[in-house]
C-alpha positions in Angstrom: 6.3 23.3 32.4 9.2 22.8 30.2 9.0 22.2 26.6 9.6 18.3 26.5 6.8 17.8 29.6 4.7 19.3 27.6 5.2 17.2 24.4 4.9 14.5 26.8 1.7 15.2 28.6 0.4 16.5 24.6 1.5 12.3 23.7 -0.3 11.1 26.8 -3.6 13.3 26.0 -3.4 11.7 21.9 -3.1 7.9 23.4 -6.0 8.6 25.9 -8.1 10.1 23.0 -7.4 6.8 21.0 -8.6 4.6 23.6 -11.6 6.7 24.8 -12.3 6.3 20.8 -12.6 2.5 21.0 -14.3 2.0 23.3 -17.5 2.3 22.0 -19.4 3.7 19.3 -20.7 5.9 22.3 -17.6 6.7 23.2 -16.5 7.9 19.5 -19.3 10.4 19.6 -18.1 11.9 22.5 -14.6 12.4 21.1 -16.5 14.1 18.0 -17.7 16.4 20.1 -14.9 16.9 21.8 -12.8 17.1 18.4 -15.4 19.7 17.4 -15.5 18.0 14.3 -19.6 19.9 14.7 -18.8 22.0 17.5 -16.7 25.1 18.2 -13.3 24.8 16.8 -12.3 27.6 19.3 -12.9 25.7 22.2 -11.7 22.1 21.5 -8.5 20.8 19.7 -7.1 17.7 18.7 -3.6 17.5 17.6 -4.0 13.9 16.6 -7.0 13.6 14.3 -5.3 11.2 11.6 -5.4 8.2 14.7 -8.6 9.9 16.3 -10.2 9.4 12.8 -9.2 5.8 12.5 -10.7 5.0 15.7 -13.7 6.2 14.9 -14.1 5.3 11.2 -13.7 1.9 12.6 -16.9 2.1 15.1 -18.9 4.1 12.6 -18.3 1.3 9.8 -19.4 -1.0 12.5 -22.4 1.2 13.8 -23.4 1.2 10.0 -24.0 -2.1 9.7 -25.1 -2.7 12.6 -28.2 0.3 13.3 -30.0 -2.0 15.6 -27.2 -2.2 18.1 -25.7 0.5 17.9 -28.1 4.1 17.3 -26.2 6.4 15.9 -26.7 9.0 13.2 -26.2 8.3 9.7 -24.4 11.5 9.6 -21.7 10.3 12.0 -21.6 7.1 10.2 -21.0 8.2 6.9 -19.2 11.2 8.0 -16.1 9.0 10.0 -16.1 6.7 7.3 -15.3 9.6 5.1 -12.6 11.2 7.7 -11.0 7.5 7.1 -10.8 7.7 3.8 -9.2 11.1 3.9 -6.5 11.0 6.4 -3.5 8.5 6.9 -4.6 7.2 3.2 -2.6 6.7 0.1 -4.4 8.1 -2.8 -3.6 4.7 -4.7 -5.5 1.5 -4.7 -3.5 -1.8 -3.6 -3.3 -2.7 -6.9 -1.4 0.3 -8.0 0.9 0.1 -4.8 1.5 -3.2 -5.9 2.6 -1.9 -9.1 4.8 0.2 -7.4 6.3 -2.3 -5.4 6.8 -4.3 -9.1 8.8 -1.7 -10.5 11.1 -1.0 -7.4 12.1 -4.7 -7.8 12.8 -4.4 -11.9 14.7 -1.0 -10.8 16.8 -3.3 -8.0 17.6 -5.7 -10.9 18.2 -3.3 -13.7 20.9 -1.8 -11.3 22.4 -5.9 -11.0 22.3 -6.1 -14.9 23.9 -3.6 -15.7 26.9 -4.1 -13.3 26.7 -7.5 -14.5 24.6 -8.5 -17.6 25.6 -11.8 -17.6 22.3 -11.7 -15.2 20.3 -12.0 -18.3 21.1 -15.6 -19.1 18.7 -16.4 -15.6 15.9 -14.9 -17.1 16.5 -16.5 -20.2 16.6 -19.8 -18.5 13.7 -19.3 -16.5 11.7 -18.9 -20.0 13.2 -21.9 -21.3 12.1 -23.9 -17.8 8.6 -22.7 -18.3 8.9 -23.6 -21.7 9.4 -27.1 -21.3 6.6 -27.6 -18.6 3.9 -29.2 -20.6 1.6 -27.8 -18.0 2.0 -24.2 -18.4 -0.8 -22.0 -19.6 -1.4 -21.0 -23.2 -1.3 -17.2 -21.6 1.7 -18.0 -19.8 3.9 -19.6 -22.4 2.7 -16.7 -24.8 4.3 -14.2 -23.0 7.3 -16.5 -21.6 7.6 -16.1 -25.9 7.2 -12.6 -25.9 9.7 -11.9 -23.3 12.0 -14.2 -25.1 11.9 -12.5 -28.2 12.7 -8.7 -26.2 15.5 -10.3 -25.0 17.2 -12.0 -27.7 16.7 -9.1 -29.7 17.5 -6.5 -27.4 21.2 -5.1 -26.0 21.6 -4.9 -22.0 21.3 -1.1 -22.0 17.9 -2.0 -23.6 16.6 -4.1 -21.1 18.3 -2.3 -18.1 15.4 0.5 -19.8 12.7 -1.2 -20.1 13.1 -2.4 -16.7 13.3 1.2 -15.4 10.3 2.3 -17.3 6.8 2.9 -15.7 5.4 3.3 -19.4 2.0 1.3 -19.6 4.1 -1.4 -21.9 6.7 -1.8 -19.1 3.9 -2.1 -16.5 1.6 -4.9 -18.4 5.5 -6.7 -19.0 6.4 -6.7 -15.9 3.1 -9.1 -14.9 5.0 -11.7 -16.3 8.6 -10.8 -15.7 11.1 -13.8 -16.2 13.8 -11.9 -14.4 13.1 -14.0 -11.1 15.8 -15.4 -9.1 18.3 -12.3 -9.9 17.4 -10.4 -6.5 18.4 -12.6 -3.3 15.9 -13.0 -0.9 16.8 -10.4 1.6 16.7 -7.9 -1.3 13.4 -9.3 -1.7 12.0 -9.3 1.9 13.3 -5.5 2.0 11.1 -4.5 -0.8 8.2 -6.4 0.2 8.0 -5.3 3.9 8.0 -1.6 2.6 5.4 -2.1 0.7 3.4 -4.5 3.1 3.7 -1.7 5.8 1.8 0.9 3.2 -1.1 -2.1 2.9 -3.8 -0.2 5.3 -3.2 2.9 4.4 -4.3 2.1 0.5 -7.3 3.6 -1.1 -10.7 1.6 0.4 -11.7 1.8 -3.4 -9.4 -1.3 -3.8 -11.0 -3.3 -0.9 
């Protein structure tokens, strides 16, 4: 068997794991065993235990809450729920990709300013916009004021800065950035889609 065959029939064997895994909860047991996730290591192999685990996590969540239907050791439960948590996962919460995603924008548009920091005067009439909206929250016209003051009181190199920084003052800013409007919408969509795609593999502890 030459090398690519067997890469092949190894890709074939990690699909037909993933299915036999979803079929059932019954069916996820028996691909423990055959993981030898309690057996003998010697004996069995996976090569795809990230997938396997997902599989399984997802019928042991389900077997949790539902012991009637579906009898199956708390062990095996709490066990796959645990090998979920641990592979294919980011060690962030949502909420901090999020904040990731939030400063890759401001780094986009720090790069625009300072090509072109005539870029400024959009954020400064976005605040002004806001402003003038006799609807807008106390909270938010407050910090429309505080951004207004940062700017008028700060050079471009300044703000270019503070929109690269990942300090905690930068962070708690950036929640109420005026700088909209300054990426186009395709540099927008880019950003957003990588971070979308990173959505299930987030910490459960923001869930």
């Amino acid at each position: 068997m030459s090398f690519k065959e067997m890469k092949r029939q190894e890709a074939e064997n990690r699909m037909a794991a993933i299915r036999r895994a979803r079929r059932s909860p019954q069916a996820a047991a028996r691909e423990q065993r055959r993981a030898s996730l309690v057996g003998d290591g010697a004996k069995w192999r996976i090569t795809n235990f990230k997938q396997v685990a997902r599989a399984m996590s997802k019928w042991a969540q389900f077997a949790s809450s539902k012991p009637n239907e579906c009898r199956l050791p708390a062990s095996f439960a709490s066990g796959y729920i645990h090998a979920e948590m641990s592979f294919g996962r980011s060690n962030k919460t949502w909420h901090e990709i999020v904040d990731d995603r939030s400063l890759e924008m401001d780094r986009v548009i720090a790069e625009k300013i300072r090509a072109n920091p005539k870029l400024i005067q959009i954020a400064l009439a976005n605040i002004e916009r806001w402003l003038a909206n006799p609807d807008y929250s106390e909270s938010g016209r407050q910090a429309a004021l505080e951004w207004k003051g940062i700017i008028e009181n700060s050079t471009a190199g300044a703000l270019v800065t503070l929109l690269e920084s990942s300090s905690e003052e930068a962070r708690r800013l950036r929640q109420s950035s005026p700088f909209c409007g300054i990426l186009t919408p395709d540099e927008r969509q880019a950003i957003f889609r990588k971070y979308e795609a990173l959505r299930d593999r987030a910490c459960l502890a923001s869930r």
